[in-house]
C-alpha positions in Angstrom: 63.3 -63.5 169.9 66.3 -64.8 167.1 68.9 -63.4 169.6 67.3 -65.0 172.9 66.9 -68.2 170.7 70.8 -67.8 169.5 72.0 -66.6 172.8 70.7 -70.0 174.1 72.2 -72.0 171.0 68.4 -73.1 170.7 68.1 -74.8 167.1 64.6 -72.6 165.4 62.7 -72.6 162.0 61.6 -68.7 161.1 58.8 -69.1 159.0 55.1 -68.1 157.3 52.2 -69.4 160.1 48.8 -69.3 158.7 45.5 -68.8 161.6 42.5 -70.3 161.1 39.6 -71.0 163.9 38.6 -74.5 162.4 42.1 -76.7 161.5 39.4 -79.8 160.9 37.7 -77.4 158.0 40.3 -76.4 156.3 40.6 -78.7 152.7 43.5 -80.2 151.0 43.5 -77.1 148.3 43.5 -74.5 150.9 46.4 -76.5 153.0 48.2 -76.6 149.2 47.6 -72.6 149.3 49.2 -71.7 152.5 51.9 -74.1 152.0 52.5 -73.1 148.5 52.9 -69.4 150.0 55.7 -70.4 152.1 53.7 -71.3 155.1 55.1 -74.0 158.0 52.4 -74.1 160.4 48.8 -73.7 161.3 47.7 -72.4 164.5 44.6 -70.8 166.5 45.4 -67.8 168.3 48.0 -65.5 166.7 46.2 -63.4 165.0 43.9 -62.0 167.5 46.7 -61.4 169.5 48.4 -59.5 166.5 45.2 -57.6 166.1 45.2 -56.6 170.0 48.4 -55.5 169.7 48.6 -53.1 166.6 45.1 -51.8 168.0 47.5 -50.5 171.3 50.5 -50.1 169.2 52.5 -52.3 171.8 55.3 -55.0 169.9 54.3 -59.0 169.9 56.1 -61.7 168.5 55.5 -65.3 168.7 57.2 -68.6 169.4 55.5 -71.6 168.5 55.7 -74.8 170.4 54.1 -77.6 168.8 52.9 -79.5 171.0 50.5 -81.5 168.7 50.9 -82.2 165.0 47.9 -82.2 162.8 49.9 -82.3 159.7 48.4 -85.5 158.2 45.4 -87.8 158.8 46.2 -89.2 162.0 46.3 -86.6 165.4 49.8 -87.0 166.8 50.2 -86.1 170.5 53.6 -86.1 171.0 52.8 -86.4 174.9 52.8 -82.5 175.0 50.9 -82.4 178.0 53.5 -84.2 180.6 56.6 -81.9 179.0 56.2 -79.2 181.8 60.3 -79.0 181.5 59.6 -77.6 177.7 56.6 -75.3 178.7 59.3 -73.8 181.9 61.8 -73.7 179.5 59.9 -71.6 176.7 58.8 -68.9 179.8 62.3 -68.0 180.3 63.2 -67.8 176.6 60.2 -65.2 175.9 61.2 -63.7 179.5 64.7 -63.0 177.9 63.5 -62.5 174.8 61.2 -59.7 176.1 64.3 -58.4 178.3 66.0 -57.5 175.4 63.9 -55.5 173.8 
């Protein structure tokens, strides 16, 4: 995925994402925790996909598009949903990106 990302001179941020199933649950100490460990992001999904994947011993990797930012109190939007150029864009990067494995 770094050498589709690079091939495209795509700017990216490698980093720690922690999964949980309830982003509204999670409390200020245990956002402190994963953040203290290193981590960048928060998402829902990963990690059953990860799990699927070692269970059939088949490679996965990720790229994270944030389309929403729950980072502080207020749910930002970012008008995700009407940035189908961004969503096209991102199939052909984990098209090449799968390409060149």
């Amino acid at each position: 995925m770094r050498a589709a990302l690079e091939a495209r001179g795509l700017p990216f941020v490698a980093g720690k994402t922690w999964t949980t199933d309830a982003p509204y649950r999670e409390t200020q100490t245990m956002i402190d925790a994963r953040r203290a460990e290193g981590c960048l992001t928060v998402e829902m999904e990963t990690a059953s996909l990860l799990a699927v994947a070692q269970f059939r011993h088949v490679l996965l990797g990720q790229i994270l598009y944030a389309g929403d930012d729950l980072s502080s109190e207020n749910w930002d939007r970012r008008g995700w949903q009407s940035r189908r150029e961004v969503r096209a864009s991102l199939f052909w990067l984990a098209a090449d990106a799968c390409l060149g494995l």
